[in-house]
C-alpha positions as CSV (number, residue, x, y, z in Angstrom):
1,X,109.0,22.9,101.5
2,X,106.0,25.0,102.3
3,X,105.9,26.3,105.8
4,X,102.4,27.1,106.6
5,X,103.3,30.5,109.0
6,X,105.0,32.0,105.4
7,X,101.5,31.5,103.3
8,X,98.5,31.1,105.7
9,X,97.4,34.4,106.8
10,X,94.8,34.2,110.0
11,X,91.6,35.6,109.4
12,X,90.0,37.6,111.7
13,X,86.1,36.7,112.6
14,X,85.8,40.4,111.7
15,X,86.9,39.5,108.2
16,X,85.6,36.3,107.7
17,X,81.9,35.5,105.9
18,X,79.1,33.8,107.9
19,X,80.4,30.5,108.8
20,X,76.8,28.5,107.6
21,X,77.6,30.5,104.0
22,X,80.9,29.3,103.2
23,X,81.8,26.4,101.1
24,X,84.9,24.3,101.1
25,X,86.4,23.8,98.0
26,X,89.6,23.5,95.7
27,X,92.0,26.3,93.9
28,X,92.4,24.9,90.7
29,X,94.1,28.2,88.5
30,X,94.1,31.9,89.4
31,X,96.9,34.6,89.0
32,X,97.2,38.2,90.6
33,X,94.1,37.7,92.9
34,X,91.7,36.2,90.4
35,X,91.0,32.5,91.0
36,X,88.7,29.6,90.0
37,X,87.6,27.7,93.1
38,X,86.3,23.8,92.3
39,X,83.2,24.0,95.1
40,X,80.4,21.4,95.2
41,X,78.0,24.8,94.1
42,X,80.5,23.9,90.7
43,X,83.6,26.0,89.6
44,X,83.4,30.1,91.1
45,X,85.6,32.4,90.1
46,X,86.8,34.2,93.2
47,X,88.7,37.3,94.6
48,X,90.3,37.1,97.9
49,X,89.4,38.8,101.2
50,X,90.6,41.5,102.8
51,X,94.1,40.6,105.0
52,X,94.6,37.6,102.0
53,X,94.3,40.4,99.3
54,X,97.1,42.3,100.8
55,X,99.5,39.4,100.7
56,X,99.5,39.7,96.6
57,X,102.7,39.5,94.8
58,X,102.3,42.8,92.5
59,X,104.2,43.3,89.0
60,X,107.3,45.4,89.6
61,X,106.7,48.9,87.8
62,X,110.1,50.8,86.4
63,X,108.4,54.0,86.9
64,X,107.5,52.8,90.4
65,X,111.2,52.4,91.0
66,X,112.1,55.6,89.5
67,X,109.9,57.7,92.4
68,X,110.1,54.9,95.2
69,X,113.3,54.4,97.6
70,X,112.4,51.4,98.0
71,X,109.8,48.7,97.1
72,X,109.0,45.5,99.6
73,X,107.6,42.8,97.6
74,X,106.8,39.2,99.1
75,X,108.1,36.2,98.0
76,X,104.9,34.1,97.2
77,X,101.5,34.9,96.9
78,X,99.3,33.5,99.5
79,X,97.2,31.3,97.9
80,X,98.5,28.4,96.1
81,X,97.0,26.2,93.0
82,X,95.7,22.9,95.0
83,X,95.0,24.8,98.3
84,X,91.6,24.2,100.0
85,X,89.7,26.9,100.6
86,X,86.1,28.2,102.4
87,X,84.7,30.5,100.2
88,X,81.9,32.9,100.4
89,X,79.3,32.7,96.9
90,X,78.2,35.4,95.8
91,X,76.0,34.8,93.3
92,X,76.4,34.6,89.1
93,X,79.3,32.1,89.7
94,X,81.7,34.5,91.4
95,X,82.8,34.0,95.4
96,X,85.4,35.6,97.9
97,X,87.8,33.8,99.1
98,X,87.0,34.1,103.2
99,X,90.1,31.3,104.3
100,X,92.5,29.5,103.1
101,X,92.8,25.8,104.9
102,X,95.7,24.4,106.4
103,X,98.1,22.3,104.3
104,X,98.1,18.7,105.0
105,X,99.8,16.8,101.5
106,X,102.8,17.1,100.0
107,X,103.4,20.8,98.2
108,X,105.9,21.9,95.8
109,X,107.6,24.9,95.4
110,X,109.9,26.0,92.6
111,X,111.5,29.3,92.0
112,X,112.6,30.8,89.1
113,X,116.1,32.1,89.8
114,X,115.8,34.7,86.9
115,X,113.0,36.6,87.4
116,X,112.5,35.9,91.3
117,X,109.2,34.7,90.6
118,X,107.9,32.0,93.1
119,X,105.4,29.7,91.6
120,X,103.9,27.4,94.2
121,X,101.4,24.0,93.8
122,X,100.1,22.9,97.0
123,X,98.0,19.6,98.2
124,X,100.3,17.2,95.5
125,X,101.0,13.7,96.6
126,X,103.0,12.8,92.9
127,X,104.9,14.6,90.2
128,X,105.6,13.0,87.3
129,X,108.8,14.3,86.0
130,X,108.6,14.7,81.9
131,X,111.8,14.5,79.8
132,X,112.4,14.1,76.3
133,X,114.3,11.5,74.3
134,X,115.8,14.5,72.2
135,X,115.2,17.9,71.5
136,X,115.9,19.3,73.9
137,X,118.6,16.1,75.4
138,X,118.2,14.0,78.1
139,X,120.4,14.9,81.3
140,X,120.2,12.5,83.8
141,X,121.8,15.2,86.4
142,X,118.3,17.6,86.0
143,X,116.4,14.0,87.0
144,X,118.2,13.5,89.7
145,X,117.6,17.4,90.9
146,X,113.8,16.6,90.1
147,X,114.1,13.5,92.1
148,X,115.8,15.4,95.0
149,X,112.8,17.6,95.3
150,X,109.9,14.8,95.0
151,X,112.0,13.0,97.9
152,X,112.6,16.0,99.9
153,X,108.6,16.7,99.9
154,X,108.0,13.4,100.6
155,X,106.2,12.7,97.6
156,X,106.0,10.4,95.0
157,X,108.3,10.4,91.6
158,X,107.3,8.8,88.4
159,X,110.0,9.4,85.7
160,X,108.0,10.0,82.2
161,X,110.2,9.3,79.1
162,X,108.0,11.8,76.1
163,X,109.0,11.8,72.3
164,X,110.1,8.2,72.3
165,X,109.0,7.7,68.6
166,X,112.3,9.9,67.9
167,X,113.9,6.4,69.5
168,X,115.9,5.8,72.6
169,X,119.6,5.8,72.9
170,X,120.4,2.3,74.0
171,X,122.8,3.6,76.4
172,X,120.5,5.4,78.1
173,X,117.7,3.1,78.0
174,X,120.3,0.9,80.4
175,X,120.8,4.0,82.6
176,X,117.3,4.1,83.4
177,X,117.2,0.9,84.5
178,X,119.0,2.1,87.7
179,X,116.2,4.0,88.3
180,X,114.0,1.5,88.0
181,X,115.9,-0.8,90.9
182,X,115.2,2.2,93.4
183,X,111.8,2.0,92.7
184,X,110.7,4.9,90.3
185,X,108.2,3.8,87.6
186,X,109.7,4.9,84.6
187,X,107.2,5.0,81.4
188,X,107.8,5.7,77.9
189,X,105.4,7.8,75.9
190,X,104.9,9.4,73.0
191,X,101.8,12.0,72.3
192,X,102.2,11.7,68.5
193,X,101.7,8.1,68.5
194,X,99.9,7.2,71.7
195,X,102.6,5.0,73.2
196,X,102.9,4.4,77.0
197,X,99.3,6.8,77.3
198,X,97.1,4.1,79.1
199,X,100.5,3.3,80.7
200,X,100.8,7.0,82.2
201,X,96.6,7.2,82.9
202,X,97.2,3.8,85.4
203,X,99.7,6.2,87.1
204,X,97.7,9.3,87.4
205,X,94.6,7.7,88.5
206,X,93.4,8.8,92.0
207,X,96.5,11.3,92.5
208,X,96.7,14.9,92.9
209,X,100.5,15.2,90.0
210,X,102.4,18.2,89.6
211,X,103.7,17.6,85.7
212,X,107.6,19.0,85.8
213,X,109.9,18.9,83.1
214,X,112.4,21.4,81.1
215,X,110.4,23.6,78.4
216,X,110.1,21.5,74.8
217,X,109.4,18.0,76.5
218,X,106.3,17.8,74.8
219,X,104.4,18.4,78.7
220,X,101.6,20.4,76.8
221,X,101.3,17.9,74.0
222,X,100.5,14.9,76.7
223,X,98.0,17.1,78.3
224,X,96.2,17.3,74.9
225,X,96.5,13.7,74.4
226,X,95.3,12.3,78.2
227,X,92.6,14.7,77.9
228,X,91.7,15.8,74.0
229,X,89.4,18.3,74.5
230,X,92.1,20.7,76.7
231,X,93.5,21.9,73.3
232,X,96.5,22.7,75.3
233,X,99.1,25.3,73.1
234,X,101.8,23.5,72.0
235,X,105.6,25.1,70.2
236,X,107.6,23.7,68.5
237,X,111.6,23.2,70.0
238,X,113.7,26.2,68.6
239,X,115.5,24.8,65.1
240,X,118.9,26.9,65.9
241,X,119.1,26.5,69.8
242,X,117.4,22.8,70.1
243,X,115.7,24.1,73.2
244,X,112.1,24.3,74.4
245,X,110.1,27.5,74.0
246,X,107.4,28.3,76.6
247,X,104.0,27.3,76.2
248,X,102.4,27.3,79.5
249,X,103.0,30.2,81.4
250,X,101.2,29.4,84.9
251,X,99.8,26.3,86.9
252,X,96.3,25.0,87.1
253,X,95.1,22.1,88.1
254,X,93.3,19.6,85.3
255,X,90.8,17.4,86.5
256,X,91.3,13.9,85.0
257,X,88.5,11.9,83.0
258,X,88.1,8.0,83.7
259,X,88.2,5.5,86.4
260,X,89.8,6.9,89.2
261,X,89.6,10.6,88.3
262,X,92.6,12.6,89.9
263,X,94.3,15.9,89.0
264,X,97.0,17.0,86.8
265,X,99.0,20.3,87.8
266,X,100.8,21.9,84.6
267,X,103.4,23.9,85.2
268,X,105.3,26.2,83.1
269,X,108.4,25.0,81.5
270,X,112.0,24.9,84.1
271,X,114.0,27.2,82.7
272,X,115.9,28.1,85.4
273,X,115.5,25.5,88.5
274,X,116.0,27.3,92.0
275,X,115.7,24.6,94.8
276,X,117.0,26.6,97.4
277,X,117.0,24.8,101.0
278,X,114.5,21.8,99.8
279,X,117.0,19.4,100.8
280,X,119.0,21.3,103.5
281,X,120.4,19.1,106.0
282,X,119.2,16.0,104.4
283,X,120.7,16.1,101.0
284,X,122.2,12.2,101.4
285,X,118.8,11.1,102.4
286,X,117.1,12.4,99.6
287,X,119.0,9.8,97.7
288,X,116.9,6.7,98.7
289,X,119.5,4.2,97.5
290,X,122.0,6.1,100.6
291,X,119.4,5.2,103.8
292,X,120.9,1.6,104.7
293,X,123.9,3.4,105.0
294,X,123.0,6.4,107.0
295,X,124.0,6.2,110.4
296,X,127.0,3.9,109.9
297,X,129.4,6.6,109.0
298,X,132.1,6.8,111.9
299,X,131.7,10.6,111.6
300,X,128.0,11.4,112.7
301,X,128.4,14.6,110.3
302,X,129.6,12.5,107.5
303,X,129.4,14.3,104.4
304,X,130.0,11.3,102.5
305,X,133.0,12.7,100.5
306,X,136.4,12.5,102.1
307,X,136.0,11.6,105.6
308,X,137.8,8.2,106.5
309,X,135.3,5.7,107.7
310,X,132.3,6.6,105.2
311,X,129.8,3.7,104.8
312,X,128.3,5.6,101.6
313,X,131.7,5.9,100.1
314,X,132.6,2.6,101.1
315,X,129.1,1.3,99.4
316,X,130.0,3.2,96.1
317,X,134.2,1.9,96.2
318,X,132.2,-1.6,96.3
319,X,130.2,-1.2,93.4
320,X,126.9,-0.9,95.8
321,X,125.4,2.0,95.0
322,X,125.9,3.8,91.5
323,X,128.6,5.2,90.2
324,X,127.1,8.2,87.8
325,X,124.6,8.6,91.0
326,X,127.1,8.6,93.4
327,X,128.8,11.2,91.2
328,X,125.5,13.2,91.1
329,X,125.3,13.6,95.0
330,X,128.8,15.2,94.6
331,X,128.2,17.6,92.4
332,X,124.7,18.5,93.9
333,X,126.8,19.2,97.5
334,X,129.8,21.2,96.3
335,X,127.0,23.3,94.8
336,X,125.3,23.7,97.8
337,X,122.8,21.3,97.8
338,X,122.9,20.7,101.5
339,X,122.4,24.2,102.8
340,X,119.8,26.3,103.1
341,X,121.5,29.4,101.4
342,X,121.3,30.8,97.8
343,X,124.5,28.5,96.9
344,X,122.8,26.2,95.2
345,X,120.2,28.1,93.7
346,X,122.8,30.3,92.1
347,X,124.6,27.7,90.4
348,X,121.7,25.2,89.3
349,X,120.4,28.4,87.4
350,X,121.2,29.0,83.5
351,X,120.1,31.8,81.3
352,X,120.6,31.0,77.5
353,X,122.3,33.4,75.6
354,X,120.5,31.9,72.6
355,X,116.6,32.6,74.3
356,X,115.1,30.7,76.8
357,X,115.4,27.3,77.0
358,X,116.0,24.1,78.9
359,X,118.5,24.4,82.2
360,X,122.1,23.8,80.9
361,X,123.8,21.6,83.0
């Protein structure tokens, strides 16, 4: 998901402070080479040195373009919101940023397909995955994307249900029960009423959670209510396109109040979901409910469609596994959700002629 050669520069001992100066600590927001560093000195705003400040993703200038042949531009920068850190203080709450320590948890990495932007959260080990009752719909198929990316970093999933005072479609209240059986916790909440908020707090507690969902969910408005004094900026869902309207345009980490602490990362809303090669290769075992299978297949290349002999296919012929999920891993291979090229990227992404929005699926 985050391959350490691609974002972790070497510093030279040319470049680097006096080691008995630095102090380890945690990224928890920054943009364009500005960033606040948690340290045990308390919170430092920091810039980065020398090689590291090179590595910056710049904004694209048109009359750049207009004189330039050609412009190289990296795909991430190289320091990530949950990344530890030594840093060099420098007095009046301000540090350098000497080195940037290796990544040892889960990260996540999502891209937005429309703009090429790559927006990066590193040192998770949950993300809670925030849909709406309505406004903007439910789509089961964008869970299960989600839920392909928390499996394929190896990281836990907890499915958060927002808006439920606008009331649940039974229907749909059944299909999450499926989830349920493979194990996700799935909670209800609503920040106008409070419901499911201690429920959601339990689950936080004493994890590092990357907070995911479509723009509109209402992923602002929980933040204000788990932690009131935030006073988080919340829009309303568009009246004419029923879709969400960004509110948080970058990631920072929140740190969490009460017994067992933890931190919240808020990311801007998806509006266009890139996974790229996340699950390349592995696609079928990113659907947990496929492993007892795996490996029975009389192909050992089974692709778990066509091919005579399939013990997935078999499973879902039985009634074993999921129909609608079974479905799901279809759709999410013929769109190239086993490679590693732009296949799948290319078709997950959705630009709404009506302004941005949710992902149409």
């Amino acid at each position: 998901m985050f391959p350490e050669s691609e974002s972790i520069p070497i510093i030279t001992p040319a470049e680097a402070g006096p080691p008995s100066d630095l102090v380890e600590g945690m990224v928890i927001d920054g943009n364009r080479g500005q960033y606040r560093v948690e340290t045990p000195d308390g919170v430092l705003l920091c810039t980065l040195r020398g090689k590291l400040r090179k590595e910056l993703i710049h904004p694209i200038s048109h009359n750049v373009l207009q004189k330039a042949r050609r412009v190289n531009t990296k795909a991430r920068a190289p320091v990530a919101v949950g990344d530890r850190v030594r840093v060099l203080p420098m007095g009046d709450g301000k540090g350098i940023i000497e080195e940037i320590l290796a990544r040892t948890a889960g990260a996540f990495t999502r891209e937005d397909a429309d703009v090429g932007r790559v927006t990066s959260v590193a040192g998770i080990d949950q993300m809670v995955i925030v849909l709406a009752v309505r406004d903007p719909a439910l789509h089961l198929g964008l869970l299960d994307r989600f839920l392909v990316m928390a499996e394929a970093a190896e990281v836990r999933a907890v499915i958060c249900l927002n808006k439920l005072d606008l009331s649940l479609d039974p229907a749909l209240a059944g299909r999450l029960d499926v989830y349920r059986a493979l194990g996700y916790p799935v909670i209800g909440t609503s920040a106008e009423t409070g419901t499911g908020l201690e429920e959601l707090r339990a689950e936080l507690a004493g994890h590092t959670s990357a907070l995911l969902g479509p723009s509109g969910v209402g992923k602002s408005s929980l933040l204000n209510a788990l932690e009131p004094g935030l006073w988080q900026q919340v829009r309303n869902i568009s009246s004419t396109t029923h879709k969400g309207r960004h509110t948080t345009s970058s990631t920072r980490l929140v740190p969490l109040a009460g017994p067992g602490g933890g931190y919240l990362a808020d990311t801007a809303g998806i509006r266009a979901l890139a996974l790229g090669g996340a699950a390349a290769g592995r696609l079928d075992w990113c659907f947990r409910e496929f492993r007892p299978y795996l490996g029975a297949c009389y192909h050992a290349d089974c692709t778990h469609r066509t091919e005579p002999g399939c013990a997935v296919r078999a499973a879902a012929d039985l009634g074993a596994l999921d129909a609608e999920r079974y479905d799901s891993y279809l759709r999410l291979y013929e769109q190239g959700g086993s490679g590693s090229g732009r296949a799948w990227k290319d078709v997950v992404s959705s630009r709404s002629l009506a302004g941005p929005g949710e992902l149409r699926l």
